[in-house]
C-alpha positions as CSV (number, residue, x, y, z in Angstrom):
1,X,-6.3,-15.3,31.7
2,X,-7.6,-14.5,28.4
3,X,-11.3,-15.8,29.5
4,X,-11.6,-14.1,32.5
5,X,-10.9,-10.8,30.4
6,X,-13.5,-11.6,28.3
7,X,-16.0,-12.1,31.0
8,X,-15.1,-8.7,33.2
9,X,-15.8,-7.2,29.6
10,X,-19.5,-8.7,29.2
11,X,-20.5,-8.1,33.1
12,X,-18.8,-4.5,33.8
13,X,-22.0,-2.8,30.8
14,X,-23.8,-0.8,33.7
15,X,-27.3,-1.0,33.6
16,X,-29.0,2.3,34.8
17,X,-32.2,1.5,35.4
18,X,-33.6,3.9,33.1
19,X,-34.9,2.2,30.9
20,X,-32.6,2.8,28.0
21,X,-30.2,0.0,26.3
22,X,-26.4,0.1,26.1
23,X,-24.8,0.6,22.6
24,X,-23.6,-2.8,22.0
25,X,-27.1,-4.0,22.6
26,X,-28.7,-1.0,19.7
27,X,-25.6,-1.7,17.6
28,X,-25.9,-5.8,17.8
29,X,-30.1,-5.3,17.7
30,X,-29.9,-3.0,14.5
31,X,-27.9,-5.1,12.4
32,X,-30.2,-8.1,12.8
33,X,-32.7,-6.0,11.6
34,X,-31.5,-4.8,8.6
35,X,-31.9,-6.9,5.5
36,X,-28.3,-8.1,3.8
37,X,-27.7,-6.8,0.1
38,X,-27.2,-9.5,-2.5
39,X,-23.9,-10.5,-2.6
40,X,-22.0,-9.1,-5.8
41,X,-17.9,-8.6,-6.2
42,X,-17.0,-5.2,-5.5
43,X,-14.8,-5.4,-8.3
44,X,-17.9,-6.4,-11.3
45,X,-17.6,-9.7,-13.1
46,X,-13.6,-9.9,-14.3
47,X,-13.0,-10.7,-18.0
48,X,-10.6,-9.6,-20.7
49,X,-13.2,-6.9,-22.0
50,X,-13.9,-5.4,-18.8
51,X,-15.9,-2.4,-19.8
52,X,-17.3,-1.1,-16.6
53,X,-17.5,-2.0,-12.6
54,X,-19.4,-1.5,-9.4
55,X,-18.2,1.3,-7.3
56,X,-17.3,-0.1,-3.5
57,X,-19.5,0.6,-1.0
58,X,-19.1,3.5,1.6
59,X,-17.9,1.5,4.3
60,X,-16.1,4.3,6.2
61,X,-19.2,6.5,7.5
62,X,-19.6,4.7,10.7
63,X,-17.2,3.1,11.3
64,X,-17.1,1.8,14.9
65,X,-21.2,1.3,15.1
66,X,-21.1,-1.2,12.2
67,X,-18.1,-2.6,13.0
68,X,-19.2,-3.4,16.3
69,X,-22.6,-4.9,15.9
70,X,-21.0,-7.1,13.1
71,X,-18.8,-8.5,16.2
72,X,-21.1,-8.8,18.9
73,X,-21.7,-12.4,18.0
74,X,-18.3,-13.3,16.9
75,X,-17.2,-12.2,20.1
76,X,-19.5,-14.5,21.9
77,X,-18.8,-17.3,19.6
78,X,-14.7,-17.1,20.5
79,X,-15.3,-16.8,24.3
80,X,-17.0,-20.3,23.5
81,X,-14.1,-21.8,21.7
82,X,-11.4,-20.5,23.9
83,X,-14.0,-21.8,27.0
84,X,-14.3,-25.6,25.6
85,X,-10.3,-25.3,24.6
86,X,-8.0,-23.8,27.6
87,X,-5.1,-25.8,26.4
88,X,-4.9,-24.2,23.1
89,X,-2.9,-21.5,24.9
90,X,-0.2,-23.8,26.4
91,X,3.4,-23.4,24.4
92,X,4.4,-26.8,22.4
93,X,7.7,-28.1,21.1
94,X,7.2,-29.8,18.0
95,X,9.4,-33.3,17.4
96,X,13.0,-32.5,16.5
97,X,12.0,-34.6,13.4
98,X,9.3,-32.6,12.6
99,X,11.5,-29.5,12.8
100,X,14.3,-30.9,10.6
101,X,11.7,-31.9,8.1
102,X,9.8,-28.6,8.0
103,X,13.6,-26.4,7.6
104,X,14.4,-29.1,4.4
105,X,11.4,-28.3,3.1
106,X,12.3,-24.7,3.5
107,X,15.3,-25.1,1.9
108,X,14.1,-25.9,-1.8
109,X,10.5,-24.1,-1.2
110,X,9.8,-21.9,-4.3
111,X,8.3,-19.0,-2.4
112,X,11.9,-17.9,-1.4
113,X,12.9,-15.4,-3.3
114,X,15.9,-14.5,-5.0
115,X,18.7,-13.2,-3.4
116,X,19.4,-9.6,-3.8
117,X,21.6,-8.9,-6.2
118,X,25.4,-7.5,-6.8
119,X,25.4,-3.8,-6.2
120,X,28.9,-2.9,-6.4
121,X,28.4,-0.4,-8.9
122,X,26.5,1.7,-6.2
123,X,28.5,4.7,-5.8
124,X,27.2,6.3,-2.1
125,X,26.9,9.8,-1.3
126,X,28.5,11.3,1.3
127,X,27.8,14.6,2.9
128,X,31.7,15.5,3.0
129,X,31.3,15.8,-0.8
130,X,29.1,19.1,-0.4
131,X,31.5,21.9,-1.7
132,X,29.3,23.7,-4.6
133,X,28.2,26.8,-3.7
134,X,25.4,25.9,-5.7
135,X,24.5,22.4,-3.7
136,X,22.8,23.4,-0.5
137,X,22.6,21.2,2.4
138,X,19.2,20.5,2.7
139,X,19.7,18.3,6.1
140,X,20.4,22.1,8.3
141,X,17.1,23.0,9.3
142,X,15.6,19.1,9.5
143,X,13.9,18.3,12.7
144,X,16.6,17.1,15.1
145,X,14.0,14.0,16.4
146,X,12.3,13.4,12.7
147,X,14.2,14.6,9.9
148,X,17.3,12.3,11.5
149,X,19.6,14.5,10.1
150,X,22.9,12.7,11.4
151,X,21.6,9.5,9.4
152,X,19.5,11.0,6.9
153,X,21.7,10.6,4.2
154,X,22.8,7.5,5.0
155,X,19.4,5.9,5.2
156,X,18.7,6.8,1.8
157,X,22.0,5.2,0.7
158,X,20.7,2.2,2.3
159,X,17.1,2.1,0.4
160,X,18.7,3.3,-3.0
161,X,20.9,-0.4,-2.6
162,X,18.2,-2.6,-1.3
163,X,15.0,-1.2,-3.7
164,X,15.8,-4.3,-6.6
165,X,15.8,-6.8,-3.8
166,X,12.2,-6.0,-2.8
167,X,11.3,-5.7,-7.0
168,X,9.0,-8.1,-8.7
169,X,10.1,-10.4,-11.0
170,X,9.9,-8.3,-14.7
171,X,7.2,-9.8,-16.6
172,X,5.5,-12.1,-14.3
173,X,2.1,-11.4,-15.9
174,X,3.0,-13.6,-18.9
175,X,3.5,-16.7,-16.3
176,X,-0.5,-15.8,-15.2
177,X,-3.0,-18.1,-17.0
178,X,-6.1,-16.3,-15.5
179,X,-4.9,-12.8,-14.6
180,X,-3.9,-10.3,-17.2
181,X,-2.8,-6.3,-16.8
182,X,-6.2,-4.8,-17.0
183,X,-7.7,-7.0,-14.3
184,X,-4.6,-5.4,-12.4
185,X,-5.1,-2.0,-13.3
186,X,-8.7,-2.5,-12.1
187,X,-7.8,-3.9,-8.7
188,X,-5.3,-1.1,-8.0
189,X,-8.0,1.6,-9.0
190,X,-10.8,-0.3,-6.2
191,X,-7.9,0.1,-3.8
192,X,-7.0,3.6,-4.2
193,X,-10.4,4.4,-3.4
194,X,-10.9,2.2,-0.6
195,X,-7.8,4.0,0.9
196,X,-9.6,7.2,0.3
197,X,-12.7,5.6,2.2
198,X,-10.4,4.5,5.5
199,X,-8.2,7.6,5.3
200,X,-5.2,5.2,4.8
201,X,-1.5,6.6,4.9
202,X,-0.4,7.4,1.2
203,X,2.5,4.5,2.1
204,X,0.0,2.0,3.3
205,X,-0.9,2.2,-0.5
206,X,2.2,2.0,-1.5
207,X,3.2,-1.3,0.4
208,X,0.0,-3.0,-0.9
209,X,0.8,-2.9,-4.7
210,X,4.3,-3.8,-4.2
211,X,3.0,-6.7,-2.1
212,X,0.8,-8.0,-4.8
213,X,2.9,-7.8,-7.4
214,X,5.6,-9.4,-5.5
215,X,3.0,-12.2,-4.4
216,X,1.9,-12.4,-8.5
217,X,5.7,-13.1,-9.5
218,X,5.4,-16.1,-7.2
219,X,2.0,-17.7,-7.4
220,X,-0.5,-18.3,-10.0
221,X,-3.9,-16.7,-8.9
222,X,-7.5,-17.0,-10.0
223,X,-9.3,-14.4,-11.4
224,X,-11.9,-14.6,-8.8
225,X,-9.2,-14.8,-5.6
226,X,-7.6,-11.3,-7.3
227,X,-10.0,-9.2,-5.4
228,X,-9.2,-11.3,-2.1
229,X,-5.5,-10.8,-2.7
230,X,-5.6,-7.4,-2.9
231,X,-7.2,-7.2,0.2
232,X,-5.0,-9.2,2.1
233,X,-2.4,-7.7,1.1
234,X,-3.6,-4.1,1.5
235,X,-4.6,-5.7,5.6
236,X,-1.0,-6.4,5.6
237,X,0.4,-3.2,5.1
238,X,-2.5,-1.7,7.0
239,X,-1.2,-3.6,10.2
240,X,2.6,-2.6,9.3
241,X,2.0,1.5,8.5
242,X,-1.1,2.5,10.4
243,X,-1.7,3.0,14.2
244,X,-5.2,1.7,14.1
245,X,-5.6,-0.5,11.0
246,X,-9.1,-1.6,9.7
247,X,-10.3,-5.0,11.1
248,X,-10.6,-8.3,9.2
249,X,-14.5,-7.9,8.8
250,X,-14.3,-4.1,7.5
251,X,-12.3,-5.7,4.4
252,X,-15.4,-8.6,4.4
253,X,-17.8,-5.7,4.4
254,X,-15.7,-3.6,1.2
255,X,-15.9,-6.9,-0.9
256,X,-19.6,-7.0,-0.1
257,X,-19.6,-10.7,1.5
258,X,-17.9,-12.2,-1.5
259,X,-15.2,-13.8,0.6
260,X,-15.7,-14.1,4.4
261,X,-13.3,-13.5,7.4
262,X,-11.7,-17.4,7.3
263,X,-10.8,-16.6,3.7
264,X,-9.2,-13.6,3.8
265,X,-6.4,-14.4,7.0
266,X,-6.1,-17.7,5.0
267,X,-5.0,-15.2,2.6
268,X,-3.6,-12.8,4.6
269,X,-1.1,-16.4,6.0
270,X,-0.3,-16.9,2.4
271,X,0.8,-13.8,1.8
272,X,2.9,-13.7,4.5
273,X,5.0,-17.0,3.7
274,X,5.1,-16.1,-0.1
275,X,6.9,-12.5,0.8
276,X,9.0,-14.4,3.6
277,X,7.7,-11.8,6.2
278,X,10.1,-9.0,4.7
279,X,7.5,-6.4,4.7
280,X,9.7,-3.2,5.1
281,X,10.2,-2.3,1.5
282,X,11.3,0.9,-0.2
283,X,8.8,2.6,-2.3
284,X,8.3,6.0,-4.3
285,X,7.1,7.7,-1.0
286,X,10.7,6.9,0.8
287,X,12.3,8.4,-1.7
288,X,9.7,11.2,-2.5
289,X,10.0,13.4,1.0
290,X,13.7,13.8,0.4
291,X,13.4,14.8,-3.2
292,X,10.8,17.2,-2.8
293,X,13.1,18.9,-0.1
294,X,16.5,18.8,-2.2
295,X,13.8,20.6,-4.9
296,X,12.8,23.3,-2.3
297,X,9.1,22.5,-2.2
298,X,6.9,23.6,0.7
299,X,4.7,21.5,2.8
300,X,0.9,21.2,1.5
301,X,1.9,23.1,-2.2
302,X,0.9,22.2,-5.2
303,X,4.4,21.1,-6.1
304,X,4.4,18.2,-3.4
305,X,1.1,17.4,-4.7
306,X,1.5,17.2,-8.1
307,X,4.8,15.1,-8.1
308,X,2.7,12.7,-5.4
309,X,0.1,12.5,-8.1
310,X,2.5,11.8,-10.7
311,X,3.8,9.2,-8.4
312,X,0.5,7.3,-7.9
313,X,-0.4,7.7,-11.3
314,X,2.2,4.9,-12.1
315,X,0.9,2.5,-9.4
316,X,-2.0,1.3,-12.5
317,X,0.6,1.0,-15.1
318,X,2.5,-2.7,-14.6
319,X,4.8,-1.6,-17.3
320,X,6.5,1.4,-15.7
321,X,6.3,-0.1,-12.1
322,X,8.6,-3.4,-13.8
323,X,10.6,-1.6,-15.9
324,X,11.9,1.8,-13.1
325,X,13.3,1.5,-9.7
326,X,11.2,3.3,-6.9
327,X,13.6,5.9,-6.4
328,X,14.0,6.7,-10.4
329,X,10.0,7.0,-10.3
330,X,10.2,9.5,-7.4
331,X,13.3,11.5,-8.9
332,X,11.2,11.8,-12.4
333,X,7.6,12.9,-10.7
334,X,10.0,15.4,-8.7
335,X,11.6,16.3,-12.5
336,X,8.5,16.6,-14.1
337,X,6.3,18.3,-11.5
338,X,9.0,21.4,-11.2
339,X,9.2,21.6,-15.3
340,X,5.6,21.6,-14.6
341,X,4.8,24.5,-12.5
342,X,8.5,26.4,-12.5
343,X,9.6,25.5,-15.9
344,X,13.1,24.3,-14.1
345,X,13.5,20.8,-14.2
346,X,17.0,19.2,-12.3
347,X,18.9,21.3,-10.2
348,X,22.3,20.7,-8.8
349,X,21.2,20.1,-5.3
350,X,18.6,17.5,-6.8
351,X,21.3,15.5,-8.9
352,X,23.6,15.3,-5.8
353,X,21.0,14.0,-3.1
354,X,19.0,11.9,-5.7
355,X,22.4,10.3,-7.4
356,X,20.6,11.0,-10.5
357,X,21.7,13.1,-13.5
358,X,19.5,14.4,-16.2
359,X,20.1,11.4,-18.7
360,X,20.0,8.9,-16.2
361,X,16.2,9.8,-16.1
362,X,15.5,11.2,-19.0
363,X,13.5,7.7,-20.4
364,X,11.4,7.8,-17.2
365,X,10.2,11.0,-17.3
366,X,9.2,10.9,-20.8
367,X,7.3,7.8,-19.8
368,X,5.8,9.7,-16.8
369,X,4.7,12.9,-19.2
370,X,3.2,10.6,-21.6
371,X,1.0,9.2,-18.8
372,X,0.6,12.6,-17.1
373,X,-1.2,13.8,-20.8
374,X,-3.5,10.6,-21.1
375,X,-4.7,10.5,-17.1
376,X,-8.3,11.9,-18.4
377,X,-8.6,9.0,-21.5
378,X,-7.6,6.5,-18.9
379,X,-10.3,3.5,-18.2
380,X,-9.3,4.1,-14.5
381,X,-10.0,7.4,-13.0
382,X,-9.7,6.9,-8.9
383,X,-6.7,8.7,-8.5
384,X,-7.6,11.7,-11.2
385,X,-10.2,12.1,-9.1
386,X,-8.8,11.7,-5.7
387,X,-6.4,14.4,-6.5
388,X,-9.1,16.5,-8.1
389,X,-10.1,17.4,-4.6
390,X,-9.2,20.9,-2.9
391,X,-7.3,18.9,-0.2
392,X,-4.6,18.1,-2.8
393,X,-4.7,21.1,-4.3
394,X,-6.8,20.4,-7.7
395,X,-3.4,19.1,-9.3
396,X,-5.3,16.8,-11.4
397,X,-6.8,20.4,-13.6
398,X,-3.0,21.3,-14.0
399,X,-2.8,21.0,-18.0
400,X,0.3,19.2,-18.7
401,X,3.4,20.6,-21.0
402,X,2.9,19.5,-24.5
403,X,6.7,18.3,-25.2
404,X,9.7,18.1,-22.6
405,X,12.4,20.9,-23.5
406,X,15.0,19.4,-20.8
């Protein structure tokens, strides 16, 4: 079935007689043509004294013209394979031996993680509880299809308890022989900006650190496969968060030909096994959207901005992202952001929606504020400047407060 597609796809390109090639003959034609850089890592040569890197290449301009002459013989060279091998398609049972083998195996494999942990000291909020006259219910004007409002509540309950089962393990970096936190901080910086470059959802970001550092607590890697994971992992959450994700060969193309399509979805499997497929993790952005509306912030202000800036800020900085839980990072950009700009920092509406009071958070946000001061004297700059730009409302120029009065 699947070859005959292919071949209705290669005879239906019309020829018009006029003289003039098709595109995938001018796309496929021009890329033979052009002479291929000299390989190099994206990320520069990795040591303990990193002191400066190679910015990625713009692989976003044209998209669809490069991507397609890159494929135009890949293409060809598949139809061959799935033309000499038709029975690769045909569904096979494996040996019940083989299949009682492989779930022992399972059993004392140590990519499982660890089991989520007690969370009876949870205390859940419940909408009946909203008799302040100072709470307001910010769940009355959500959209009816969206906002969920029925369940909204509910379904932040659920992420609030689940967030430390999707954690990594604190303080994995020490079992790394070859990776240390700067080499970390580096990768996370070269993926912020190739988000920037593929317009990426700010989740899709999101997703990707907490999948390498998830993957890190549970496999030793080499300096020189850090780049590869990152990538993986960021094609990963591409495929889970975006419509149209970038293909295998546009992450090739970012890395500059250090690691080639095979490696990365060897990767890409790993990664997969090591997380045990649970991919739908809470992060600062779940938590973020319904903060910033219990805070009264508008849509595209520089008070949704600022505490999203805050927010990404931590994504470099392995210490805070071990040591706070996704939602107590979101609740202290929130915190922070208003004492920012409104000189208000918790409200009453904020400590009943977030579960959070004032001294519950109080560590985090002077953690946060200390960062927020030293974002310019930091070695990595990609989010500084990505929030630099009018479309986020220049909330990197905000000056921050010099001491927290709150």
């Amino acid at each position: 079935m699947s070859i005959q597609i292919f071949q209705d796809a290669e005879n239906m390109v019309p020829d018009f007689g006029n003289g003039k090639k098709n595109k995938h003959e001018d796309s496929h034609f021009t890329r033979q043509n052009v002479p291929k850089p000299n390989k190099r890592p994206a990320l520069g040569n990795l040591t303990n004294n990193v002191q400066a890197r190679i910015q990625p290449s713009r692989a976003a301009k044209d998209k669809h013209k490069t991507a397609q002459g890159r494929n135009t013989q890949n293409t060809k060279q598949s139809f061959k394979i799935l033309e000499d091998e038709p029975a690769r398609n045909q569904k096979r049972e494996p040996p019940p031996s083989v299949f009682y083998e492989a779930l022992s195996m399972r059993k004392d494999s140590p990519m499982i993680l660890s089991p989520i942990p007690s969370t009876d000291s949870f205390e859940e909020i419940k909408l009946d509880d909203i008799d302040n006259a100072a709470i307001s219910d910010i769940d009355v004007n959500a959209d009816i299809v969206f906002g969920v409002p029925e369940y909204a509540q509910d379904i932040h309950n659920y992420l609030k308890k689940i967030q430390v089962k999707y954690a990594a393990k604190p303080q994995y970096m020490r079992k790394q022989a070859d990776v240390n936190t700067n080499m970390r901080a580096i990768l996370v910086d070269w993926l912020v900006e190739v988000s920037e470059e593929y317009k990426l959802k700010p989740q899709t970001l999101f997703l990707t650190i907490n999948y390498i550092d998830r993957f890190l607590s549970c496999m030793s890697v080499l300096r020189g496969k850090l780049q590869l994971v990152g990538a993986a992992c960021m094609l990963v959450a591409a495929k889970f968060e975006e419509i149209y994700p970038p293909e295998v060969s546009e992450f090739v193309y970012i890395t500059d030909d250090t690691y080639t399509s095979k490696q990365v979805l060897r990767m890409e499997h790993l990664v997969l096994k090591t997380l045990s497929f649970d991919l739908s993790v809470p992060t600062c952005r779940d938590f973020l959207t319904r903060y910033l509306l219990a805070s009264g912030a508008k849509e595209e202000s520089q008070h949704q901005y600022l505490a999203q800036y805050l927010c990404e800020l931590t994504l470099i900085e392995y210490e805070l992202v071990l040591k706070y839980t996704p939602s107590m990072i979101a609740a202290s950009a929130v915190c922070l952001a208003n004492y920012t700009l409104n000189n208000t920092s918790w409200t009453p509406t904020l400590e009943f929606y977030s579960g959070y009071q004032m001294i519950d958070i109080y560590s985090c946000v002077s953690d946060l504020h200390k960062l927020f001061k030293n974002a310019s004297n930091h070695a990595q700059q990609a989010v500084l400047t990505k929030y630099k730009s009018p479309k986020f409302g220049c909330v990197s120029h905000i000056s921050p407060p010099d001491c927290l009065l709150i």
